[in-house]
C-alpha positions as CSV (number, residue, x, y, z in Angstrom):
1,X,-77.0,163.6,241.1
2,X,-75.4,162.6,237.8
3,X,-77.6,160.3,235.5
4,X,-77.3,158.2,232.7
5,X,-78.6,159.2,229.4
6,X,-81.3,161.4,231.3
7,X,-83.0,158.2,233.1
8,X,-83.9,158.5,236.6
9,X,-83.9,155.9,238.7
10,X,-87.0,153.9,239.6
11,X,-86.2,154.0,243.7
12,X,-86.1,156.9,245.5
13,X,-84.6,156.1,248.4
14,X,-81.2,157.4,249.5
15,X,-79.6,154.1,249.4
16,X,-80.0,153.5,246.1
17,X,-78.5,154.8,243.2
18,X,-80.0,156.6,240.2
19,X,-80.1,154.5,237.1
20,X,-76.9,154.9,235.3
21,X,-74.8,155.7,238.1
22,X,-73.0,153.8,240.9
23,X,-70.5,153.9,244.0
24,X,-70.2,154.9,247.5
25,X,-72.3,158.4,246.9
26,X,-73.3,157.1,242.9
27,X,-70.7,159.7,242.2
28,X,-69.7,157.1,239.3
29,X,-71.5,156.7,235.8
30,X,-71.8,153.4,234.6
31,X,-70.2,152.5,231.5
32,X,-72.2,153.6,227.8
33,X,-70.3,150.0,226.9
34,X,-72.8,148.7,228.9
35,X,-76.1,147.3,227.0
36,X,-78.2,148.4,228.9
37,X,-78.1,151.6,231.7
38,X,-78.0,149.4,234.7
39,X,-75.0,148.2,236.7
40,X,-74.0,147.1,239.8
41,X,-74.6,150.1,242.7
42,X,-71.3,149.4,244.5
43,X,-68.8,147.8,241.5
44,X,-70.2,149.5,238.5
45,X,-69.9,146.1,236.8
46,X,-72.7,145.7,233.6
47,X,-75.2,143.5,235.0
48,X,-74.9,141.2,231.7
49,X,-72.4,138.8,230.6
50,X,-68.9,140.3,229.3
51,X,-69.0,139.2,226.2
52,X,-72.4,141.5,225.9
53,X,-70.7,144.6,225.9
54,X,-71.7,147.1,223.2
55,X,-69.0,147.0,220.1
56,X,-66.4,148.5,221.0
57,X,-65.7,147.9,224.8
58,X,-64.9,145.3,226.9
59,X,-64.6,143.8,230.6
60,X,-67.0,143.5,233.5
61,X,-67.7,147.3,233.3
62,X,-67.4,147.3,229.4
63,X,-65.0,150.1,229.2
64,X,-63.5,151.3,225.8
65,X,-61.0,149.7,224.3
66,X,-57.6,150.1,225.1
67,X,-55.7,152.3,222.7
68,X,-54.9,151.1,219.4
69,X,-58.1,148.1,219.4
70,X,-61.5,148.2,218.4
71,X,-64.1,146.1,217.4
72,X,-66.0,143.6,219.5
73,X,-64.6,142.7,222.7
74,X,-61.4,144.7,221.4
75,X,-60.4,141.8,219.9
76,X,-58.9,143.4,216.6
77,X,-56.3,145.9,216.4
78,X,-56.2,149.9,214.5
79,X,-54.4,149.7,211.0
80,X,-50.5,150.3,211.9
81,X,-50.8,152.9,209.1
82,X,-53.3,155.0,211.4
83,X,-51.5,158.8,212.3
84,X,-50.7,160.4,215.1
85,X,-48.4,159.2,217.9
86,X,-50.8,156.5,219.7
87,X,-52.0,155.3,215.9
88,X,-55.4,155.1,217.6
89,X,-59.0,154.8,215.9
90,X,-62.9,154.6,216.0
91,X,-63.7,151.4,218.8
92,X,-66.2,150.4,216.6
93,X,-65.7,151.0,213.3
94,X,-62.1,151.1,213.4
95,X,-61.7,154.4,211.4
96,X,-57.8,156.0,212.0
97,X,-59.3,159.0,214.5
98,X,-56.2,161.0,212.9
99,X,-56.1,159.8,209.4
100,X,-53.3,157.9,207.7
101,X,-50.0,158.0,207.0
102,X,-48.1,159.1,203.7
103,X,-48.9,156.4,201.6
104,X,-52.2,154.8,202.4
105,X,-55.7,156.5,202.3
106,X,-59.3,156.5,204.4
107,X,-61.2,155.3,205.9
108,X,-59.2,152.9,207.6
109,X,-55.6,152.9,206.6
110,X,-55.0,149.8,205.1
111,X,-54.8,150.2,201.7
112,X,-52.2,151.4,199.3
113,X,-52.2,153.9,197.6
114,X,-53.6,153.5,194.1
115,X,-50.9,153.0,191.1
116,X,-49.1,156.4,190.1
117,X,-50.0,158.3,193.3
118,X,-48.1,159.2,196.8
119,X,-47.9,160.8,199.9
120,X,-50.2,161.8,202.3
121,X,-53.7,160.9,201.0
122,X,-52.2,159.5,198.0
123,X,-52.6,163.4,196.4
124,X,-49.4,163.3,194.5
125,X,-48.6,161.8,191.6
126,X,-45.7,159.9,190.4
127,X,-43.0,161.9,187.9
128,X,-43.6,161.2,184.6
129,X,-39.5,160.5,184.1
130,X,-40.0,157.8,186.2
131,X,-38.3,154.4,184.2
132,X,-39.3,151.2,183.8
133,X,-42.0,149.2,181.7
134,X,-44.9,151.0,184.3
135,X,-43.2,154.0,185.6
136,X,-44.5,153.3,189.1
137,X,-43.3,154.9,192.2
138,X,-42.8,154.3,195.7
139,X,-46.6,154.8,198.0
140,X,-44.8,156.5,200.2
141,X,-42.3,159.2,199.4
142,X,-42.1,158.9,195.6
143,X,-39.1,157.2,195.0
144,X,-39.1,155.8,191.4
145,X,-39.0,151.8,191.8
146,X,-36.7,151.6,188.2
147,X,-35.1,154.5,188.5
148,X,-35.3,157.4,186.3
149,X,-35.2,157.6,182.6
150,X,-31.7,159.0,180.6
151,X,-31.0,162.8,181.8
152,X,-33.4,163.1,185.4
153,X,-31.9,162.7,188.7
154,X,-33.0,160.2,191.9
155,X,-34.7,160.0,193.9
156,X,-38.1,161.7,192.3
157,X,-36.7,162.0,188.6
158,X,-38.1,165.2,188.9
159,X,-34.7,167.2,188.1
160,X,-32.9,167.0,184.9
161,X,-29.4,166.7,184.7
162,X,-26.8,169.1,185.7
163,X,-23.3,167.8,185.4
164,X,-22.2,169.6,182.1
165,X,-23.0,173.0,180.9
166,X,-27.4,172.6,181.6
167,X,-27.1,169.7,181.8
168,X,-26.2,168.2,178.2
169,X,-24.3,165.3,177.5
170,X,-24.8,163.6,180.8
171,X,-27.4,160.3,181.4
172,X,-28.1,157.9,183.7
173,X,-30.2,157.5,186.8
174,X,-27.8,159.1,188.7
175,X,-26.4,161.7,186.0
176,X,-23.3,159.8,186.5
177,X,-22.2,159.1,182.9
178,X,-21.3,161.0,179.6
179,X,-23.9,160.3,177.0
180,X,-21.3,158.6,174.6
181,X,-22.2,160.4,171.2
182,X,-21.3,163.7,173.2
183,X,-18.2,162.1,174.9
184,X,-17.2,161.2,171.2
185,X,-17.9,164.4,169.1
186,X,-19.6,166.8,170.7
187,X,-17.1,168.3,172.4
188,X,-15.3,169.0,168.9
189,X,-17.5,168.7,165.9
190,X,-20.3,170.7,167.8
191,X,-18.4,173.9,168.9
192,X,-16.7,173.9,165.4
193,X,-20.4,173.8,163.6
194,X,-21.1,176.9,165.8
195,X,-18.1,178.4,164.7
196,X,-18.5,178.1,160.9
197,X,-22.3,178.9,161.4
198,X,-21.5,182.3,163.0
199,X,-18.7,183.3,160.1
200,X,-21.5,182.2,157.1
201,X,-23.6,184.4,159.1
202,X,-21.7,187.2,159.4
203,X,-20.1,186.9,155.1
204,X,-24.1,186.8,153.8
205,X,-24.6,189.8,156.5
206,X,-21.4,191.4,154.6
207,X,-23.1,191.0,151.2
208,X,-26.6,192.1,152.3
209,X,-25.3,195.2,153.8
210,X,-22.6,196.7,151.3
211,X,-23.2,199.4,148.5
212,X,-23.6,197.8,145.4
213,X,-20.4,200.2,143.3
214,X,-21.5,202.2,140.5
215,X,-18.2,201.9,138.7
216,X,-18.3,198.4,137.6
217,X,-18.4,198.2,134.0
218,X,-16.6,196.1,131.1
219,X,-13.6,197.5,129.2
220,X,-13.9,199.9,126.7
221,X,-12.7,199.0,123.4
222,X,-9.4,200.8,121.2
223,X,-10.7,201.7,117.9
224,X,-7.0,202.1,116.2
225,X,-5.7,198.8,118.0
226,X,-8.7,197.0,116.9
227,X,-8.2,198.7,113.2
228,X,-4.5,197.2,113.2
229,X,-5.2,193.7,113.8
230,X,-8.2,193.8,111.4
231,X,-7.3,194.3,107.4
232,X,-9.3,197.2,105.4
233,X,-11.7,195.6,102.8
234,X,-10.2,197.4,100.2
235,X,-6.7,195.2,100.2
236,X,-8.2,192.2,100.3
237,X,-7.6,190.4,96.7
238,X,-11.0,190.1,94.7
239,X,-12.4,186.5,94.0
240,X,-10.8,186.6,90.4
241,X,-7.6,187.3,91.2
242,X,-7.2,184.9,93.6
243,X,-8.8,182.3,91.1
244,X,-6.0,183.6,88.5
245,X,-3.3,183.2,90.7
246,X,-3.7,179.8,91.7
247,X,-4.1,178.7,87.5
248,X,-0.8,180.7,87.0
249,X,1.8,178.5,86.5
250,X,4.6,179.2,88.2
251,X,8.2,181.0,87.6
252,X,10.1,178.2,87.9
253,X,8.2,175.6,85.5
């Protein structure tokens, strides 16, 4: 004979049913909704008002709530952001019986996740390229809200750039446009600097690596061509004779 919650029954007779159970042969249990382990022997109804079921259940037998309700009579409903397929929870605490969905947290579902975080359990956090005054993200998937910030691509700003050579000279939250400085010179001035920086590279390379020569050295000087353009000492007039020339009158006067 099947009881309920180990209590016998009182009567012992064979027309009446052990406490707890009910039906034709009180092959039935009576409801654990019901407050207290008796019901009727033939309807399995709680012999107490409806509206005394425990929390949780509800009706004349105080059965569990239906799928997807909880609380007292099953008058309020599992948080829509419950998991699994029936969304379903605890009848009475309302607690998601298969946790949340991406973008909302425990115990029961129905609040966001906090600022900067996503995703299942709100683990994940929001990319730091995210734009905008807050940088926020969606709850959900991660979706920046403003977008990303100059050279990062949607949707989780998590990828720079890859429209020109890795991914220089293009912006934009969807890496759609040339930054306008690089539009504007780099594509001349910048290969040119590398140019000119390689050849001074490879001139002071030139000079670091080449022999100093041994036969650099300054003109020697001619002796008897040096001799010719410079007058011996010995015809040069003597002070006197130049002073005597010039009081000399001359020839003519």
């Amino acid at each position: 004979m099947i009881l309920y919650n180990g209590v016998t029954s009182i009567n012992t007779s064979q027309n009446v049913c052990q406490i707890g159970n009910y039906g034709p042969n009180c092959e039935y249990l009576c409801s654990f909704g019901c407050p207290t382990p008796y019901c009727d022997k033939i309807t399995g109804n709680c012999r107490v008002g409806v509206n005394i079921c425990a929390l949780g259940h509800h009706g004349a037998k105080c059965e569990r709530c239906p799928i997807g309700t909880h609380g007292h009579v099953c008058s309020e409903r599992c948080s829509p952001y419950c998991g699994g397929s029936n969304k379903d929870c605890e009848v009475r605490s309302g607690i998601c019986l298969f946790g949340c969905v991406d973008g909302y947290y425990m115990p029961d579902c129905s609040i966001v996740c906090p600022v900067y975080t996503y995703g299942q359990r709100c683990l994940k956090s929001c990319s730091l390229n995210c734009a905008g005054p807050n940088g926020t993200c969606n709850n959900i998937n991660g979706t920046c809200d403003s977008g990303c910030i100059s050279g990062y691509q949607e949707p989780l700003c998590d990828t720079k750039c890859t429209g020109n050579t890795y991914g220089a000279g293009y912006e934009g939250d969807k890496c759609d446009r040339e930054q306008m400085i690089w539009k504007k010179y780099g594509e001349v001035y910048i290969p040119l600097a590398i140019v000119s920086s390689v050849v001074f590279f490879l001139f002071i390379l030139s000079l670091l690596l080449s022999p100093v020569s041994d036969s650099f050295s300054f003109p020697e000087r001619n002796d008897a061509e040096f001799a010719g353009m410079v007058a011996p000492l010995s015809d040069l007039p003597s002070p006197e004779e130049t002073s005597l020339e010039e009081r000399a009158p001359s020839s003519g006067t």
